[in-house]
C-alpha positions as CSV (number, residue, x, y, z in Angstrom):
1,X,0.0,0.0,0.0
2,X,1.1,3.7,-0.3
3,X,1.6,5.8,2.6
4,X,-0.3,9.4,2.8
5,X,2.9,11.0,2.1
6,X,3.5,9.0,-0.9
7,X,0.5,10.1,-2.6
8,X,1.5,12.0,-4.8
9,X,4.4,10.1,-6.3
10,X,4.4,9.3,-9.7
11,X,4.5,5.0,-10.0
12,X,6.1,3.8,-13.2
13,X,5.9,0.0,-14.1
14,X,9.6,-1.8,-15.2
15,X,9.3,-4.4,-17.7
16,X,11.6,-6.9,-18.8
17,X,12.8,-6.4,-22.7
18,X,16.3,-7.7,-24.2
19,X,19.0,-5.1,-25.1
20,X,20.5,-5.6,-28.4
21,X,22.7,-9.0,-28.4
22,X,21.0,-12.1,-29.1
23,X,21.1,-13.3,-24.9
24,X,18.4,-10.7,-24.5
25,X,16.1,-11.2,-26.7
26,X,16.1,-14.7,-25.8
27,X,15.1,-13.3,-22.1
28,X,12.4,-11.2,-23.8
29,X,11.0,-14.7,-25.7
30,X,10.1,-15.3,-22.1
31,X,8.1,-12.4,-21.7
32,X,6.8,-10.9,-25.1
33,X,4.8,-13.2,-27.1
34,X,5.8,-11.8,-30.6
35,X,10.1,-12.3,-29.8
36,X,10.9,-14.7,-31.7
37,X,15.0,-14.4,-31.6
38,X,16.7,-17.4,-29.8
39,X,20.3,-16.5,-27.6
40,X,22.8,-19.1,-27.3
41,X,23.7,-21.7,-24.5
42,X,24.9,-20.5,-21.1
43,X,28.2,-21.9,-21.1
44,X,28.6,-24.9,-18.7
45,X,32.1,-24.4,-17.1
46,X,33.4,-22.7,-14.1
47,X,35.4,-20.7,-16.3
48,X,32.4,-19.1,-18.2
49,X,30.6,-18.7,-15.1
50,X,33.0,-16.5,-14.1
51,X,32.8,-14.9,-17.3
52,X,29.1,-14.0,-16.8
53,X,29.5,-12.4,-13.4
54,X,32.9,-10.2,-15.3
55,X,35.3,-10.9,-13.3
56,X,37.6,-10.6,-15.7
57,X,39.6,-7.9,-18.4
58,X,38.7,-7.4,-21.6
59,X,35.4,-5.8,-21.2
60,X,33.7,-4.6,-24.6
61,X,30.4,-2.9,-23.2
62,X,30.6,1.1,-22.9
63,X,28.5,0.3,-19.5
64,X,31.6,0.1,-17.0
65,X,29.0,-1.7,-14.7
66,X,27.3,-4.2,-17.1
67,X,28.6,-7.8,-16.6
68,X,28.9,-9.4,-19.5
69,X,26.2,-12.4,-20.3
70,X,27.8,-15.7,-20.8
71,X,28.7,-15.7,-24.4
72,X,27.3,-17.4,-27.3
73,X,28.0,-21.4,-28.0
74,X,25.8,-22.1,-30.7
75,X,26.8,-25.2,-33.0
76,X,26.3,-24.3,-36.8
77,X,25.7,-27.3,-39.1
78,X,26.0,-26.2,-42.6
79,X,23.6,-28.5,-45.0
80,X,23.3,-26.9,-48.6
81,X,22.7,-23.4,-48.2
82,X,20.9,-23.3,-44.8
83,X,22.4,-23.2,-41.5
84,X,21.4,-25.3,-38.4
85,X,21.5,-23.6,-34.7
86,X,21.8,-26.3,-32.0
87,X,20.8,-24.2,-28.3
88,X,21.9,-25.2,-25.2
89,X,19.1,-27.3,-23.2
90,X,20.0,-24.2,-20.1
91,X,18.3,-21.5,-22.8
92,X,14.5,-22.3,-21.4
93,X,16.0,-22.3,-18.0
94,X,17.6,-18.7,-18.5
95,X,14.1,-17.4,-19.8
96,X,12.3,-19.0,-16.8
97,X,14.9,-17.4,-14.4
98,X,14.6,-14.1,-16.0
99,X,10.0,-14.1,-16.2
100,X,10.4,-15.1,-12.5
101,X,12.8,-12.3,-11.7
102,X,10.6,-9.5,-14.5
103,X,9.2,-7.5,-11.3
104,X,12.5,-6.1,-10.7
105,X,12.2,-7.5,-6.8
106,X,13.9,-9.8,-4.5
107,X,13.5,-13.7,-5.1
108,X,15.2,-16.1,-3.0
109,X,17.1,-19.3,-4.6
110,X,14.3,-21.7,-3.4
111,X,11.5,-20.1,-5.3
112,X,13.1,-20.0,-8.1
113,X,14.2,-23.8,-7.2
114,X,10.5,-24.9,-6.5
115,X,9.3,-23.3,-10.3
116,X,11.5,-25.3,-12.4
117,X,11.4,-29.4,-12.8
118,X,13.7,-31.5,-10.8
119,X,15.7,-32.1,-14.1
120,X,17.9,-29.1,-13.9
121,X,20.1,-29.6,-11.1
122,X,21.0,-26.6,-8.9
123,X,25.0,-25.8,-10.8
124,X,22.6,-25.5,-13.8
125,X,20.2,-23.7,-12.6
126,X,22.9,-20.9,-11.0
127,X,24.7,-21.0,-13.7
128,X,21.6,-19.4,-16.1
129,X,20.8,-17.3,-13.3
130,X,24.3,-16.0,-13.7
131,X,23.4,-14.8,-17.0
132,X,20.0,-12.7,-16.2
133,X,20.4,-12.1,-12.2
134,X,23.0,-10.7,-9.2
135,X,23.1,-11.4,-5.9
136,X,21.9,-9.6,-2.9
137,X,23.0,-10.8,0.3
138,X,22.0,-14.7,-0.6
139,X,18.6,-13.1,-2.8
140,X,18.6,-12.5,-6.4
141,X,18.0,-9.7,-8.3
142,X,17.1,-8.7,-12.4
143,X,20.2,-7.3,-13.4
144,X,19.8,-3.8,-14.3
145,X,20.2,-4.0,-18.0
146,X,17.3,-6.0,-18.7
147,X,15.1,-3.2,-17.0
148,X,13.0,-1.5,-19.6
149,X,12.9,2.4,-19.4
150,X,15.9,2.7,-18.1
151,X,19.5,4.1,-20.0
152,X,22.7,4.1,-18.9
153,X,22.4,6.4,-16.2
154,X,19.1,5.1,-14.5
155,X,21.3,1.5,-14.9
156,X,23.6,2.8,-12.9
157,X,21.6,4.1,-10.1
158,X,19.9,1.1,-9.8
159,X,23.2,-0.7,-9.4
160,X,24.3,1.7,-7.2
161,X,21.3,1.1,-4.9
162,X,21.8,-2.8,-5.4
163,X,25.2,-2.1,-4.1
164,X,24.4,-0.3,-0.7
165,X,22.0,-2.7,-0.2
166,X,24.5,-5.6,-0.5
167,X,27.4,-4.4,1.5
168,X,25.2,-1.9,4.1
169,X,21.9,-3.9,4.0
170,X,20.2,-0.4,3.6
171,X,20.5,3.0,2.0
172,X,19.6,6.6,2.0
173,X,17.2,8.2,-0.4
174,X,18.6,11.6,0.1
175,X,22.1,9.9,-0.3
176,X,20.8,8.9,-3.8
177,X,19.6,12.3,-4.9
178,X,22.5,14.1,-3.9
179,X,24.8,12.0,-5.9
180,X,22.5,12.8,-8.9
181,X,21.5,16.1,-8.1
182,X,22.7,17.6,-11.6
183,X,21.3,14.5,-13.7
184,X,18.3,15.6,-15.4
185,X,17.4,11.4,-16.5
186,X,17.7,10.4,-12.7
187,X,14.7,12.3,-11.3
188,X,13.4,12.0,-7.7
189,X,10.5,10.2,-9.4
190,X,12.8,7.4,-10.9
191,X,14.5,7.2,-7.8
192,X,11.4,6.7,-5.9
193,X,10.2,4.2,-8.4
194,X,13.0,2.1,-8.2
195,X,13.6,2.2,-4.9
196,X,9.5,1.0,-4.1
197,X,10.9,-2.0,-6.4
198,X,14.3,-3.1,-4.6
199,X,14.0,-2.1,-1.0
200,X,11.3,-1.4,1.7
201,X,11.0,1.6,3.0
202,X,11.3,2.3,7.2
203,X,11.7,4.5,9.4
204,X,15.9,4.8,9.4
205,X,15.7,4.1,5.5
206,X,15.2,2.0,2.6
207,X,16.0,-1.9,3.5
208,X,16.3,-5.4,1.9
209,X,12.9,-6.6,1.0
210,X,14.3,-10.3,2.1
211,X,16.6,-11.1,5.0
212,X,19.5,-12.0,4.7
213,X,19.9,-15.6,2.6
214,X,22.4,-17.3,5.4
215,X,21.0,-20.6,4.0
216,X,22.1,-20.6,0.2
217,X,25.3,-18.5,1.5
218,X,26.3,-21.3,3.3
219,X,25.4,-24.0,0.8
220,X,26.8,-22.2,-2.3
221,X,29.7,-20.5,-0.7
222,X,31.6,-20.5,-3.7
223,X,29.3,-18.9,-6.2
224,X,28.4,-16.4,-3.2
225,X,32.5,-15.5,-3.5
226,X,32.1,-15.2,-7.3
227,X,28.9,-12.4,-6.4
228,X,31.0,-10.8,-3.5
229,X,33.8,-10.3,-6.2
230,X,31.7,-8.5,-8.9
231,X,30.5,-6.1,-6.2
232,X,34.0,-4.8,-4.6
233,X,34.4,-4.3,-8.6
234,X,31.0,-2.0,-9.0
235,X,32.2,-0.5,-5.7
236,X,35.6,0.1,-7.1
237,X,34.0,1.7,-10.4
238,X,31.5,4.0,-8.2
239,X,34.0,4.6,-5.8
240,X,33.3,8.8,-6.5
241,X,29.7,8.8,-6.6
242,X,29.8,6.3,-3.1
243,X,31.6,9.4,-1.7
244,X,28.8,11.8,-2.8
245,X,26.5,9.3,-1.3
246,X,28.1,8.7,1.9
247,X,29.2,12.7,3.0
248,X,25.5,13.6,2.5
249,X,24.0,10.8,4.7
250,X,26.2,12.1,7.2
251,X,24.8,15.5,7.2
């Protein structure tokens, strides 16, 4: 429900919609009837898996917080003059993950566990999530850039805010806004809107909508390494605007 004071802020829906490379509009498949574009396989080794959560150099996206979606492995079979695509079996799985994930909220491993058949075994089933999903404190999340409405700079603030809320557990709407103060694409009203999506709102702040996952942590203590990893890199790369954020929560 909205509080009184809340009233009179604008609500905007996010939808899920694939960015330009073919991994994306696979995820939209999931959600638009009329996509018809297949992505390639999630790649199956640790290696790639790393990959997907960019870990490592060699980055080609202008977005310096995108992570890079596993890349393609699609088997070509030439026959006369037409060409054969073979997909991994993990494809249905990644479009599953990402319509489950398509509200932009919280949604623990064991949801997502419970909606897909017993078949896909749970390295699977982390590894596709690797490729549409980040991880909260043991929760996972849409990654940014499958977020309709939002460009580059509306990206980053909702990574930003996925960032406090993974290392701080909570965050600062005035912290927000003063850090994009001069932006004239991240309004108050996006802010707002995104926030209502990712967090709860109370009385100290905005919190995790989910507590803390200690179970999967535990369980998956590797992968949750891999996650930690990619967000001392965001944290790194925001390292200026984290200032901003920080010296005007202290006011």
């Amino acid at each position: 429900f909205k509080k009184p004071s809340e009233d009179e802020e604008e609500w905007q829906d996010l939808i899920i919609c694939g960015s330009e490379t073919p991994e994306y509009d696979q995820c939209q498949q999931a959600l638009l009837e009329d996509s018809r574009k297949p992505i390639a396989a999630v790649a199956d080794s640790e290696k790639n898996f790393v990959k997907t959560l960019d870990y490592l150099p060699g980055r080609s996206s202008d977005d310096p917080l995108d992570m890079r979606v596993a890349q393609a492995q699609i088997s070509t079979v030439a026959s006369g003059e037409q060409e054969q695509q073979e997909i991994s079996p993990l494809v249905p799985v990644v479009q599953k993950c990402t319509s489950l994930l398509s509200r932009g909220v919280p949604v623990p491993f064991s949801v997502i566990r419970l909606q897909l058949p017993s078949s896909v075994d749970d390295p699977d089933l982390i590894q596709a999530l690797s490729s549409c999903a980040v991880l909260v404190r043991g929760n996972f999340y849409l990654q940014s850039r499958l977020c309709s409405g939002l460009d580059s700079e509306l990206i980053q603030a909702r990574t930003l805010m996925l960032y406090l809320l993974h290392t701080d557990g909570q965050l600062q709407r005035k912290g927000i806004e003063a850090v994009y103060s001069e932006s004239d694409v991240v309004t108050s009203e996006w802010i707002h809107q995104i926030l209502q999506q990712v967090a709860l709102r109370r009385r100290h702040g905005w919190t995790t909508r989910l507590a803390d996952n200690v179970t999967f942590m535990a369980q998956f203590f590797e992968q949750t390494q891999l996650h930690n990893q990619y967000w001392e890199r965001v944290g790194n790369k925001l390292d200026d605007k984290l200032d901003i954020y920080r010296c005007n929560i202290l006011e």
